[in-house]
C-alpha positions as CSV (number, residue, x, y, z in Angstrom):
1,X,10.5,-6.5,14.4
2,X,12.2,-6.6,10.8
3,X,10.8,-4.4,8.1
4,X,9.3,-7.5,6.0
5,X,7.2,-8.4,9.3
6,X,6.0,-5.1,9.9
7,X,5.0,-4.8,5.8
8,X,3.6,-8.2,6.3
9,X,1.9,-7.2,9.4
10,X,0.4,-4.1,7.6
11,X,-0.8,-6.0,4.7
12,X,-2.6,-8.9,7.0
13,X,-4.2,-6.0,9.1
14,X,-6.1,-4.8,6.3
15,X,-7.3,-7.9,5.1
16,X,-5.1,-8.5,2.1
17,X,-4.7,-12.5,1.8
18,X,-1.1,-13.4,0.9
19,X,1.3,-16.7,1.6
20,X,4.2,-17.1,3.6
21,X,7.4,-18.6,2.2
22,X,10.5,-19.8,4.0
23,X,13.8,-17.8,3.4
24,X,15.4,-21.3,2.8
25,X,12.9,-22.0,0.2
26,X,12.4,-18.9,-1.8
27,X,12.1,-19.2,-5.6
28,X,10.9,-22.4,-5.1
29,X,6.5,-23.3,-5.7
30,X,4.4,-23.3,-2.8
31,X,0.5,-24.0,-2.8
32,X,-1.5,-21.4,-0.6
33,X,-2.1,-21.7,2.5
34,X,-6.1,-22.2,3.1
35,X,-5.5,-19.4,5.3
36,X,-2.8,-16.3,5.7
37,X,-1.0,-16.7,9.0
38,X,-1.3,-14.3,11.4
39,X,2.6,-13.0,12.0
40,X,1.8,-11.5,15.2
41,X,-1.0,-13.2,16.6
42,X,-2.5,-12.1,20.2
43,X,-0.8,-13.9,23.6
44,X,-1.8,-14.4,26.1
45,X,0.1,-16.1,29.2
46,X,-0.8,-16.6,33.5
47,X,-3.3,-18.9,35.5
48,X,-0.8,-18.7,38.4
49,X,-3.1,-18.9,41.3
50,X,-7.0,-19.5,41.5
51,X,-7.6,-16.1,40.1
52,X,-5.5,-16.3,37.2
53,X,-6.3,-19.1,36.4
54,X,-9.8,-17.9,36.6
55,X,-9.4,-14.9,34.2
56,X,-7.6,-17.3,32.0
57,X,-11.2,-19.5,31.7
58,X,-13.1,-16.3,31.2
59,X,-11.3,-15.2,28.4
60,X,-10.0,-18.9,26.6
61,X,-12.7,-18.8,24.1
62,X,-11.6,-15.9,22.1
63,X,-8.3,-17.6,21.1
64,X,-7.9,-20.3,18.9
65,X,-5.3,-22.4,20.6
66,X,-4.4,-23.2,24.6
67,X,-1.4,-24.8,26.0
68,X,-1.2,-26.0,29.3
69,X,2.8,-26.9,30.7
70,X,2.9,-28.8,33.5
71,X,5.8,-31.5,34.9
72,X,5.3,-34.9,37.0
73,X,2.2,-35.4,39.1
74,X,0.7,-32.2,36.9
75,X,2.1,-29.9,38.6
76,X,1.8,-26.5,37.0
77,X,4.8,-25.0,35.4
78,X,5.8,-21.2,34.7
79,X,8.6,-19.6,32.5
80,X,8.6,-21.4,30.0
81,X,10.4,-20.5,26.5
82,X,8.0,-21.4,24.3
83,X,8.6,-20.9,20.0
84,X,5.5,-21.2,17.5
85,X,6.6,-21.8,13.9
86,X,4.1,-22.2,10.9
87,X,4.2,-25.1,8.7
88,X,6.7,-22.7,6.2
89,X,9.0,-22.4,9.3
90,X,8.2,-18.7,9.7
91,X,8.5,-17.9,13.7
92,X,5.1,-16.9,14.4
93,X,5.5,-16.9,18.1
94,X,8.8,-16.5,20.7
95,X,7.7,-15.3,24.1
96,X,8.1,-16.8,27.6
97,X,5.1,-17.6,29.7
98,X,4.3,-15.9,32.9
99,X,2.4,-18.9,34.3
100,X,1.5,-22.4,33.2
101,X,-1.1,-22.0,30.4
102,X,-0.3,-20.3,27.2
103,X,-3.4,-18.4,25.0
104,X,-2.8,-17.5,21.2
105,X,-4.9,-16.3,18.4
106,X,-3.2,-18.2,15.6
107,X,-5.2,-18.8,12.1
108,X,-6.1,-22.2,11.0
109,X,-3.2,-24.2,10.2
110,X,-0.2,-26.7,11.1
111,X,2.2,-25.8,13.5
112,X,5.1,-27.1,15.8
113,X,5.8,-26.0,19.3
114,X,9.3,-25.8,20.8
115,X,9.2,-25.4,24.6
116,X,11.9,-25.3,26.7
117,X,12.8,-25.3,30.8
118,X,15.9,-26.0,32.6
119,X,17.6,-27.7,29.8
120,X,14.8,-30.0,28.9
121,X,13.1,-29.0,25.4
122,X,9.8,-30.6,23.7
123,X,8.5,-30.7,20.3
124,X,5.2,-31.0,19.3
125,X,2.8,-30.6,16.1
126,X,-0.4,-29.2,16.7
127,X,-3.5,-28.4,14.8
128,X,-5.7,-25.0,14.7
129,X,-9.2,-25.4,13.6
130,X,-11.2,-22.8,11.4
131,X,-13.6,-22.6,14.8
132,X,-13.3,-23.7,18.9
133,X,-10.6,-23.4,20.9
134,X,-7.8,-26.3,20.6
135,X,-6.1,-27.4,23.9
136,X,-3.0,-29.2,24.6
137,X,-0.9,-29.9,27.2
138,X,2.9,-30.4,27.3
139,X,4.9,-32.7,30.1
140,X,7.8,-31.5,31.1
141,X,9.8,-34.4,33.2
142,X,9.8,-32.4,36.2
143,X,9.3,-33.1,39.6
144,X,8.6,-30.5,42.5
């Protein structure tokens, strides 16, 4: 964690609002953001078996956004490398899930999703609302 995340970090944790701009574009105007993105926002990965799957349900509704990998036929896909970057390009996310569904707390906002298994990487924009949980699901061309 670099020093300006940890400053930022600091600064969201106690409520100050602020706006994130790109390296690549610094010096240059940007609007606010509606809302300050959270630069380390709560994950949450599993729902390997029944049970995890389970605890993942229980708990969904706290987080603002869920992604659900699976490959052909739906079946459910794990260890996935999965990047979140804000609309500004800042990295909010970079984990790798321990099961096929994917919880985050992220603010309100535009984002894009890079996930990537054996090789095979997909892109997608999503959209956070200010309330409810948003779901998507990504399809990997995978077979058993």
């Amino acid at each position: 964690m670099t020093l300006r995340t940890l400053f930022l970090s600091s600064l969201l944790s106690m409520g100050i609002g602020l706006f994130m701009v790109s390296e690549a574009n610094a010096g240059h105007h940007h609007h606010m953001q509606d809302f300050p993105t959270k630069m380390n926002p709560e994950v949450v990965t599993g729902g390997v078996s029944d049970e995890g799957e389970a605890q993942i349900d229980s708990i969904q509704n706290r987080y603002t956004l869920k992604i659900t990998f699976v490959g052909i036929g739906g079946i459910y896909l794990d260890a996935i490398n999965v990047t979140i970057d804000d609309k500004y390009l800042n990295r909010i996310i970079n984990t790798t899930t321990d099961g096929p569904i994917l919880l985050a707390d992220l603010s309100p906002g535009r984002y894009t999703v890079t996930a990537e298994l054996e090789g095979r990487t997909i892109k997608q924009a999503i959209q956070v609302n200010k309330a409810g949980l948003k779901q998507y699901t990504l399809r990997f061309p995978i077979g058993e």
